[in-house]
N, C-alpha and C positions, 0 to 999 in steps of 0.2 A: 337516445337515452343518455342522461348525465355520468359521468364518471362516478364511482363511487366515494366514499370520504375514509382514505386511511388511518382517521387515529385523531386521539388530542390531547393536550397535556391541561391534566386541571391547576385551579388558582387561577385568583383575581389578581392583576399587578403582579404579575409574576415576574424576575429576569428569566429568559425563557430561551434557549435554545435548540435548535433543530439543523438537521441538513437529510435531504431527499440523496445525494449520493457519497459517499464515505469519504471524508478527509477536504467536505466544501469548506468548511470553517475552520479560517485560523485560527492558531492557538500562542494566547498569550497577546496579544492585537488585534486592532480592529480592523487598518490598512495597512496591508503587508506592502511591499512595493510591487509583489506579483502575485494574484491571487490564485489558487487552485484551478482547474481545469479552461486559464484562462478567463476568469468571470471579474465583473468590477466590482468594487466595494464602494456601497451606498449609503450614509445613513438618513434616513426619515425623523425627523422632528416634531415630535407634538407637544413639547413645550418651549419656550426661550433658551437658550443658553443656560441659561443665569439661573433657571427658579431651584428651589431648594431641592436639594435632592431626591426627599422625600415625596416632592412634585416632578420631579426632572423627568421626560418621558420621553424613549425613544428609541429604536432597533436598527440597527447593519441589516442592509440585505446584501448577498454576493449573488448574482445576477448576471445572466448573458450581457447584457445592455442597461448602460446606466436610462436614467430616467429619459435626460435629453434626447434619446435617439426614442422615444414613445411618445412623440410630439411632432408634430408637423405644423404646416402655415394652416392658421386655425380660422375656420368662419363660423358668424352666429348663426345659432338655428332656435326656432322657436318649441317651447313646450310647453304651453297656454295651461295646463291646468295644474303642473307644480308651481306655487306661488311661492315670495320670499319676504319678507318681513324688511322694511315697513311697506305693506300692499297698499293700495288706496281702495277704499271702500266704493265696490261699483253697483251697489244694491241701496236700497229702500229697508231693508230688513230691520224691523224696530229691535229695540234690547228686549233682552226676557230670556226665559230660559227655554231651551232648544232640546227637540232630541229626532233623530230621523233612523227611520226603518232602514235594514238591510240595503243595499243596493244591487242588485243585480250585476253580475258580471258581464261587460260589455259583449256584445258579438264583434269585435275586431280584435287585429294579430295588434298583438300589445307585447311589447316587452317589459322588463322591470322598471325601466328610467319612462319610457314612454305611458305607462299605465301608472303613474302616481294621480292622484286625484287629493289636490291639497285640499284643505276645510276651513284652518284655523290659521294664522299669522299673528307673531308675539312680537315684540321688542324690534330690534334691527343689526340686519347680519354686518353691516357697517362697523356696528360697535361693539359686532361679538357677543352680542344678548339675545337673548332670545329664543324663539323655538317656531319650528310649525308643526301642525300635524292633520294626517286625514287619512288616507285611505290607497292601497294598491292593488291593483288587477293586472295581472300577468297571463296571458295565452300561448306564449312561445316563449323560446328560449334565445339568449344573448347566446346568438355561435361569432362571430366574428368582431361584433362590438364591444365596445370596453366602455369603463365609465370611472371617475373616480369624483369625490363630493370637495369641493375646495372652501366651502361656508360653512360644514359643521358635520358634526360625527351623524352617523345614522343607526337607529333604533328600528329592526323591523320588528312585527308580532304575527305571527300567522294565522287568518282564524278559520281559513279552506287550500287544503291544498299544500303540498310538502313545495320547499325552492332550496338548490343547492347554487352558493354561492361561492365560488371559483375567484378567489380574491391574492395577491400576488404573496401572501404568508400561507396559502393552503386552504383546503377547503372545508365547507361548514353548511351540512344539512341540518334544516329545520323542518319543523311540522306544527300544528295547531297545538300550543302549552306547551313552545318554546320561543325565545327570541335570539337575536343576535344583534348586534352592535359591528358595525365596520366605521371601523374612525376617519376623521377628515385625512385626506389625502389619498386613504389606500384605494388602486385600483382594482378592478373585480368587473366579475362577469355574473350573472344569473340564470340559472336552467331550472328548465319543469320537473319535480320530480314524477308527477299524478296527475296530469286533469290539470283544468285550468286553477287558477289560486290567486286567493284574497287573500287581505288583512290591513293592518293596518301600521304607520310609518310614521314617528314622529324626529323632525330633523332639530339637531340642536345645538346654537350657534356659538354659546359658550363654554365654560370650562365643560371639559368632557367628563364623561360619567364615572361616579365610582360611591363605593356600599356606604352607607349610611355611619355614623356614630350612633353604638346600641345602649351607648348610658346606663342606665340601672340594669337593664337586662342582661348587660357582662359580657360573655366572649362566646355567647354561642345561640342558637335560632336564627331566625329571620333569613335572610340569606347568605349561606355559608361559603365563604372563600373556594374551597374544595368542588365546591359544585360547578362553577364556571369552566368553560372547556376552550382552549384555545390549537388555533388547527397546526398540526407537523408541516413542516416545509411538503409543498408540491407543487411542481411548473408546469406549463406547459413551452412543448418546443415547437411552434408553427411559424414556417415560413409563409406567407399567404396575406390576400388585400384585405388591410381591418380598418378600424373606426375606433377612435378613443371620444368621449364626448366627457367634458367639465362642466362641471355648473359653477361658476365663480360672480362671487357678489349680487347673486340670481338672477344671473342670468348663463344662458348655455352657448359652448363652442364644440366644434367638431374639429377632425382634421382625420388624413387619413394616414396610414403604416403599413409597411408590407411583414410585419408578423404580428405575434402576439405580445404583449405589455406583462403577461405574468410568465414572463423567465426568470423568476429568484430559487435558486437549487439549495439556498442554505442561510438562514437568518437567526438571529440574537438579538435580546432587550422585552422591555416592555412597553411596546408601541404597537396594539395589535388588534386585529379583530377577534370575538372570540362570542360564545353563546350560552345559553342557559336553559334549564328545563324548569319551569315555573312550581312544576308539583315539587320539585324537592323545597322550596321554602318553606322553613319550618315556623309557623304563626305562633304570635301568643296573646292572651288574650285575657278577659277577664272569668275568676276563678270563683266570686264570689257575688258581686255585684257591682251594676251600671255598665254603661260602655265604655271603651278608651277612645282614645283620639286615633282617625284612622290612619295616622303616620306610624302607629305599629306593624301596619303593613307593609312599609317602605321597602322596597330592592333595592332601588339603586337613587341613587342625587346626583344633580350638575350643582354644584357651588355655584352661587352669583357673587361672591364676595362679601356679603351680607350674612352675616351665620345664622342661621334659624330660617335663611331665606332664601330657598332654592330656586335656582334656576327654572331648575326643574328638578319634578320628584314624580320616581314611576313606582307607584303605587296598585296592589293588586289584592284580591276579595277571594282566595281560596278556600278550597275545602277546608270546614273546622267543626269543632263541634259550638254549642251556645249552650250555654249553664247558669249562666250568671241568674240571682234570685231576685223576687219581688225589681224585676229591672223591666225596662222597654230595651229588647235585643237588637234591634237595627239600627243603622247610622239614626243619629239623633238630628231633629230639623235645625237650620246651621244656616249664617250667614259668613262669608268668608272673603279674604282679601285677595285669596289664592285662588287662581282660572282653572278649571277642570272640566278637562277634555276625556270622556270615559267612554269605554267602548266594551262589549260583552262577545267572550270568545267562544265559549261553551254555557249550556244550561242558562238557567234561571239566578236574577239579581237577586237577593231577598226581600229590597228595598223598595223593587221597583216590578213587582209580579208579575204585570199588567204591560204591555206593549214595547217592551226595552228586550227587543231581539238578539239573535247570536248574526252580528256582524251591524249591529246596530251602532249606533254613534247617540250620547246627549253631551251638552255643553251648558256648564251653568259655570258663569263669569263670576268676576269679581264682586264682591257684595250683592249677590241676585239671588234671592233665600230660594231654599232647595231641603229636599228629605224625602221620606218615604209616603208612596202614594196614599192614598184614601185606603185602600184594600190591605196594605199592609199594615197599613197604623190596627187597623181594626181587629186584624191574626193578632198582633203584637201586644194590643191592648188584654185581649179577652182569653187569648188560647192558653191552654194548661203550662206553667213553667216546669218541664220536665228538660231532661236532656235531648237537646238536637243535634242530631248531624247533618249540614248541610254540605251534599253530597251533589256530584256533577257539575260543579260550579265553576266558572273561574273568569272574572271579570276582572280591569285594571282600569288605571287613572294617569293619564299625565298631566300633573301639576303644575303651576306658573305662577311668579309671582306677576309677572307680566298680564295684562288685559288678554284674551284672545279675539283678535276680528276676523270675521267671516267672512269667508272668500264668497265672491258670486254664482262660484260654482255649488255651493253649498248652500248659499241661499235657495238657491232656482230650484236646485234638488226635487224630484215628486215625490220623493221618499219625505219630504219636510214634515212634523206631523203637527199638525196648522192649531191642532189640539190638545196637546202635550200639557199646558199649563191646566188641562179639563182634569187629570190626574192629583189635584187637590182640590176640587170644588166638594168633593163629598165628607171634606174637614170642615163640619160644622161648628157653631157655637156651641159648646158642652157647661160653660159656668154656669152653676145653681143658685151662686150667693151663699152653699153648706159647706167645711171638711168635708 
């Protein structure tokens, strides 16, 4: 069974300190010349030197063993179905828009790094752009292997299945309607909490994630600072034969250690893994009439540099009510520049009534028109506008200004649904020539 999770401290970007045993962290400096119980003082970097302080990101750990002694003579090993951007395309697969059924969770011992099952490939981890995403199945638990991501922060979402993730700042359980985020570099292990466990994993090569600018909306909704939860220091102390595995540049190395990699007893900064519960975002929405643009749902953006043009944007469809008068209530039919990769965690899409399952995946690209099937246009057109609550819901989007291309594992898929674009044939012609 997984260890339990002692605690968190909320806020987003927080300077943030912690120690697991009394008197770990210096005070008044970062590098003492002799740290407390013997530990070294390390700092982790996840930005330049140089960026503005307001970007500058980064945490001390004081630690049994600095990093170099978590490292050994390293060899490549293969992991054929997490893919990395730029992929080559090894399929036939025409463009169009896409969506595949649930997939079943494999009958083999999968751990977290071994059970990724990539989809999507964007931009290139080369130049720091970009993103992937698709899918994870986990059967067993990381006891002695370790992992950490050297191409880009990681995004999980869980949509079966609790995973407690043992990462070297402390630990942090999830379950279905919530995420977590473990930034590039930190190391970490993964454990079953329940049964075997899905979801889904979108890795991301650029600037790393953080909350939206809420503009006219002001200083409060959507996703609130307070809610994000980052884990208190806790180590482990094992002497014993382990396994650290990188993925750098995409591709994977091993090497082996005779203990464990998360010895850190007491850490400082804002450089950190930390998670979030999706129900606490507080939505808004239209009050009166029409729909907005569905970036009032936005959680969280990667900057690409580009302002107004995200990296990426993780976008999600909660419980809300629908009010709005004399309007058509559901995303409006839309062509877009922006890639969206959309997956459904619980219940019913509104948009998409009809075959868009909970652990389902659709994908409608770049400029490749998309909206609500035939069966909803028709609720949407005709049913009484009273108030609704749509309840049990909660589905999300990773966004890209980047193209997505399809892995061949996602191609081949038998979940594919060969018929997915049959979900607007029954949008007829309706012009009369009248008002």
């Amino acid at each position: 069974m997984p260890a339990t999770v002692a605690g968190y401290m909320p806020g987003f970007g927080n300077d943030f300190e912690t120690e697991a045993l009394p008197g770990a962290l210096p005070v008044g400096q970062n590098s003492p010349q002799r740290c407390a119980y013997g530990l070294y003082a390390e700092q982790l970097s996840g930005s330049p030197f140089t960026a503005p302080r307001g970007a500058n990101e980064r945490s001390w750990l004081y630690r049994m063993r600095p990093s170099v002694r978590h490292t050994g003579r390293f060899e490549q090993i293969e992991l054929p179905f997490w893919k990395t951007a730029p992929a080559p395309d090894e399929h036939n697969l025409a463009i169009g828009q896409l969506r595949w059924s649930p997939v079943p969770i494999p009958n083999a011992k999968l751990s977290f790094v071994a059970g990724v099952r990539t989809m999507t490939t964007a931009g290139d981890v080369n130049t720091q752009t970009g993103m992937s995403a698709g899918l994870y199945f986990v059967t067993q638990s990381m006891v002695d292997d370790y992992f950490y991501n050297a191409d880009g922060e990681l995004l999980v979402v869980p949509q079966q299945g609790k995973l407690l993730f043992f990462t070297e700042f402390g630990r942090i359980e999830i379950s279905p309607g919530e995420l977590c985020v473990i930034p590039r570099g930190v190391k970490f292990k993964v454990e079953l909490g329940e049964g075997p466990a899905r979801g889904y994993l979108c890795e991301n090569y650029g600037a790393k994630f953080t909350l939206p600018n809420r503009g006219p909306i002001g200083a409060n909704c959507l996703a609130n600072p307070r809610d994000f939860k980052t884990p208190v220091a806790a180590f482990e102390d094992k002497e014993a034969p382990c396994r650290l595995t990188v993925k750098w540049c995409g591709k994977f190395y091993i090497c082996g250690i005779d203990h464990s990699p998360l010895d850190v007893i007491a850490w400082h900064g804002n450089y950190a893994p930390y998670k979030y519960d999706l129900r606490t975002f507080a939505p808004v929405g239209a009050i009166l009439f029409d729909h907005p643009d569905p970036s009032i749902f936005s959680v969280m953006t990667a900057p690409s540099g580009e302002e107004g043009s995200a990296n990426i944007d993780l976008v999600i469809f909660p419980e809300r009510w629908l009010v709005a008068e004399h309007s058509f209530r559901p995303p409006w039919y839309h062509m877009n520049v922006m890639s969206e990769f959309m997956g459904l965690i619980y219940g019913q899409y509104d948009a998409k009534p009809e075959g868009f399952l909970p652990g389902g995946v659709s994908l409608h690209n770049c400029m490749l028109p998309h909206g609500p099937d035939a069966t909803a246009f028709e609720q949407a057109s005709n049913g009484e506008l009273r108030p609704v609550k749509l309840t049990n819901t909660l589905a999300f989007m990773f966004e890209t200004r980047f193209a997505q291309h399809v892995t061949n594992y996602a191609a081949t898929l038998e979940t594919l649904q060969e018929n997915y674009a049959d979900c607007w044939s029954g949008l007829a012609k309706r012009f009369d020539g009248r008002p």
